[in-house]
Backbone as CSV, one residue per row, in Angstrom:
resi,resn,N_x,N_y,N_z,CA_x,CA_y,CA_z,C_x,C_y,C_z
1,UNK,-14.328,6.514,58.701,-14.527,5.099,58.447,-13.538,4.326,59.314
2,UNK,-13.852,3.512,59.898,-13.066,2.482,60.941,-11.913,1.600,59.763
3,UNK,-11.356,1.159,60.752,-10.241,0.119,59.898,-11.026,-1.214,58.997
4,UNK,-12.102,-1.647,59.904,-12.415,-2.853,59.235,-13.254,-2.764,57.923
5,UNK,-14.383,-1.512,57.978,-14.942,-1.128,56.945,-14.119,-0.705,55.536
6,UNK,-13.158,0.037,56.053,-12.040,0.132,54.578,-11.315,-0.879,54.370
7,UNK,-11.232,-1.922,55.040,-10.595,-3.104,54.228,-11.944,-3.808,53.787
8,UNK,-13.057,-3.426,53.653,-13.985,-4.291,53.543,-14.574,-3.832,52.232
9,UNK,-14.421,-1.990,52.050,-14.277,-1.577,51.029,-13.245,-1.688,49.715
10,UNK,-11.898,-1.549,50.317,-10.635,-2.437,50.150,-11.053,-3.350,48.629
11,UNK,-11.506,-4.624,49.719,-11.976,-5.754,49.086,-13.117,-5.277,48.006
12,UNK,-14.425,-4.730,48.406,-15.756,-4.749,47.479,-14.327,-4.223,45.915
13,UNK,-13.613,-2.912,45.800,-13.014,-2.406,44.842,-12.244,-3.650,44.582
14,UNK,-11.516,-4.536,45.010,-10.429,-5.360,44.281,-11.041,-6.378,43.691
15,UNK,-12.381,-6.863,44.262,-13.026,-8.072,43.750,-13.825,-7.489,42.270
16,UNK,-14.567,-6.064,42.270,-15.098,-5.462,41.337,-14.051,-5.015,40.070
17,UNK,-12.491,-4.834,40.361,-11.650,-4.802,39.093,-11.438,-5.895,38.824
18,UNK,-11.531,-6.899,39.595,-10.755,-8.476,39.047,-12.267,-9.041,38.377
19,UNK,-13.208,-8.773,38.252,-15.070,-9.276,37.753,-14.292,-8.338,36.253
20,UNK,-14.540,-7.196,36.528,-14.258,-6.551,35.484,-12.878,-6.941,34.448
21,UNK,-11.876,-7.495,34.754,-10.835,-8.064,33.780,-11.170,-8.970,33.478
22,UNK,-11.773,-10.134,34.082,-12.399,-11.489,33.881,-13.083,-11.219,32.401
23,UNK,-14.135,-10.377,32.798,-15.332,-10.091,31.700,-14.869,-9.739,30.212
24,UNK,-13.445,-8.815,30.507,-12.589,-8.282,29.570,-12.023,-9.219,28.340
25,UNK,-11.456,-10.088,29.137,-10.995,-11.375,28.814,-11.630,-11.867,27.800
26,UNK,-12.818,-12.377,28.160,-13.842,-13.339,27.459,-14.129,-12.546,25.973
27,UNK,-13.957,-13.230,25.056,-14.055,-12.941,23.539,-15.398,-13.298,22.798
28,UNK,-16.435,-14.049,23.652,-17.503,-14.136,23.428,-18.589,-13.620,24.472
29,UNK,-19.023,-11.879,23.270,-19.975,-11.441,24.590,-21.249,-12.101,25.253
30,UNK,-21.947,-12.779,24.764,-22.809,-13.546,25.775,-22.067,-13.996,27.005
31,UNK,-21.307,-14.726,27.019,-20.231,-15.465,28.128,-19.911,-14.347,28.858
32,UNK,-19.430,-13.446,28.293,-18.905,-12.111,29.030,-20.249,-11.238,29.877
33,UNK,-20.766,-10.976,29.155,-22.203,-10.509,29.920,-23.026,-11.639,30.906
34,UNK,-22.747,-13.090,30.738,-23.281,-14.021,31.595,-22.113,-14.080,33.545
35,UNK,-20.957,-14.082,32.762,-19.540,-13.940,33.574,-19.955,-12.443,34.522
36,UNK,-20.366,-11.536,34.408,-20.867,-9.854,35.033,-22.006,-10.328,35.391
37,UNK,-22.833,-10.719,35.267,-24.159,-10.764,35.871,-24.238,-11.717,36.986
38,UNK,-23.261,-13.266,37.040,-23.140,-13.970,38.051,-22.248,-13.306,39.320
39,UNK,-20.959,-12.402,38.664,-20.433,-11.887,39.559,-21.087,-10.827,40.243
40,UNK,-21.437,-9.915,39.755,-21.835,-9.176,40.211,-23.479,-9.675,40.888
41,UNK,-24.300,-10.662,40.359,-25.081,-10.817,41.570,-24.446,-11.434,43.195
42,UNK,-23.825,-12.367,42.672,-23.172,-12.862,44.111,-22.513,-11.737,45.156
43,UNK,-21.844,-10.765,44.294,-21.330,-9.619,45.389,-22.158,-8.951,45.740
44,UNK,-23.391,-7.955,45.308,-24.688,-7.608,45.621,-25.127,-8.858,46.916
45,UNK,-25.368,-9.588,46.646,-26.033,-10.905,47.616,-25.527,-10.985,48.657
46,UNK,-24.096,-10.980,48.836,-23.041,-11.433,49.976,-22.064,-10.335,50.452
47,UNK,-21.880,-9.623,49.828,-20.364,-8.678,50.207,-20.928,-7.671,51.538
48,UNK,-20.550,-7.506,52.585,-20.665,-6.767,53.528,-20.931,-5.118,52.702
49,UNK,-20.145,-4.870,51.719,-19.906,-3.661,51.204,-21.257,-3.327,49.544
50,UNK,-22.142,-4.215,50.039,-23.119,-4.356,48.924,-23.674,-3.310,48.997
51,UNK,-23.915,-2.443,47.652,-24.937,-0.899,48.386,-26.454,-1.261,48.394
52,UNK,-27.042,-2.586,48.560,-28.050,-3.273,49.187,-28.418,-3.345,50.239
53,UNK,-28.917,-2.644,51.279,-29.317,-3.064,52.520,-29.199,-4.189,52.752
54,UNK,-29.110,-4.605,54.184,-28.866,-6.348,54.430,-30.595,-6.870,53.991
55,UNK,-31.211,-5.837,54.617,-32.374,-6.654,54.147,-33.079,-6.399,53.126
56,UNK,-33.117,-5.627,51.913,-33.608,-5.643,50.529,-33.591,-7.006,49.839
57,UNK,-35.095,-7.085,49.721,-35.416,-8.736,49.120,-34.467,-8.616,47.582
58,UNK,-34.004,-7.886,47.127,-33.401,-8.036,46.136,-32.560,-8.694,46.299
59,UNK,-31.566,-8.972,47.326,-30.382,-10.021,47.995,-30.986,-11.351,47.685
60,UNK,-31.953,-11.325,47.504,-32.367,-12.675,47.938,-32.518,-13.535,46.416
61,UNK,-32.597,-12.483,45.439,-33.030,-13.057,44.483,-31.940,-12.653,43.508
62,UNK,-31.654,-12.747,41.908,-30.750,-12.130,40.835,-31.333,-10.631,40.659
63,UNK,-30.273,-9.486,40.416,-30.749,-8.196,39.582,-31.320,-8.326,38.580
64,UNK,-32.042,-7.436,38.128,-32.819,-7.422,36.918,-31.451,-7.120,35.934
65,UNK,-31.946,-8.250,34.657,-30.844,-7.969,33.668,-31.350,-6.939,32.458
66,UNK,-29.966,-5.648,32.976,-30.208,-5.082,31.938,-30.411,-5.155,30.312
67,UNK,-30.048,-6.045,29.720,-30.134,-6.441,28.737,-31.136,-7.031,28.136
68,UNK,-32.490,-6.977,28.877,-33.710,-7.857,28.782,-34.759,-6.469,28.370
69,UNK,-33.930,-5.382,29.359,-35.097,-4.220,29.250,-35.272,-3.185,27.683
70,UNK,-36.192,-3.087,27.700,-36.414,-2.751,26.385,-35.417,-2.773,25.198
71,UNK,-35.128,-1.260,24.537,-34.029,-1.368,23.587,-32.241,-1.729,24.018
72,UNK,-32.420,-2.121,25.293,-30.776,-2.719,25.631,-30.110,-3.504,24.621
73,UNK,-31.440,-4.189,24.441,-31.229,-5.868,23.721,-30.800,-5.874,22.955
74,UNK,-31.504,-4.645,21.700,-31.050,-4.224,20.466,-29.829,-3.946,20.324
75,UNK,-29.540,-3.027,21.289,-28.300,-2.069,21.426,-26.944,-3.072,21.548
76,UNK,-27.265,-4.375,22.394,-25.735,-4.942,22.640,-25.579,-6.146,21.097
77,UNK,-27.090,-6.570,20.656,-26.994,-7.038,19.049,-26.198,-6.183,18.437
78,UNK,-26.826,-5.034,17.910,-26.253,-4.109,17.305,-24.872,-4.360,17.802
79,UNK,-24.131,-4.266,18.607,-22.704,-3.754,19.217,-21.984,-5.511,18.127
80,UNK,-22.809,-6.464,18.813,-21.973,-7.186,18.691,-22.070,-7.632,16.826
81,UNK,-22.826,-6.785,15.893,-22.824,-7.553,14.812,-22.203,-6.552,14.165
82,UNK,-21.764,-5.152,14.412,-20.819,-4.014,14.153,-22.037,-3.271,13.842
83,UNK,-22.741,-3.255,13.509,-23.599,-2.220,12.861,-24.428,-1.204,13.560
84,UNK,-24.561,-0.119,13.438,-25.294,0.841,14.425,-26.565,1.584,13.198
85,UNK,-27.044,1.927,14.364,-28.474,3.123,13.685,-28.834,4.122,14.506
86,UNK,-29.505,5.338,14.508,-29.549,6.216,14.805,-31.206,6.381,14.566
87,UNK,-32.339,6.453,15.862,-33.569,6.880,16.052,-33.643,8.462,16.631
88,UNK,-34.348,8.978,16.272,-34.702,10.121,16.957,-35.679,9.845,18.358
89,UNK,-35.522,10.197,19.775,-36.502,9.765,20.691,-37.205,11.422,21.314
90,UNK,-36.530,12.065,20.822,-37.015,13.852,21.865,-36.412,14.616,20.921
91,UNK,-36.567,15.595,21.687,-35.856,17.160,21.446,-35.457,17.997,22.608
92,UNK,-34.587,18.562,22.646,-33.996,19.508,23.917,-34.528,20.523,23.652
93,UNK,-34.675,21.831,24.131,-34.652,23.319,23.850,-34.039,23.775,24.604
């Protein structure tokens, strides 16, 4: 890796722990999950070090929010009202 790419990586890691303490911070998870989804689309969108191709129309637009897709939704309710449950979905052998 050249010099400029590891400071460029450098950066993608220092901006991604400082998103991540931000988020930490915030005592109301909506805000906190709204606070991660703006950051982290803008770095996806813009950061040289995005694992987005420059040209994946996804740049162009917001990530899909996980929290929309099926039982996510449930799962971060659940988190945030303390209460959990337990479904059966398979079996291993």
């Amino acid at each position: 890796m050249n010099p400029a790419a590891a400071l460029r990586l450098a950066d993608w890691r220092r901006r991604t722990a400082a998103l991540y303490a931000r988020v930490r911070e915030q005592p109301d998870l909506a805000a906190a999950h709204a606070l991660w989804r703006e950051g982290r689309d803008q770095m996806m969108r813009s950061h040289p070090q995005s694992p987005l191709p420059a040209a994946d129309p996804i740049r162009a637009r917001a990530q899909p929010d996980p929290a929309k897709i099926g039982g996510i939704r449930r799962g971060l309710a659940m988190a945030a009202s303390g209460s959990t449950s337990s479904q059966r979905s398979g079996s291993a052998r």
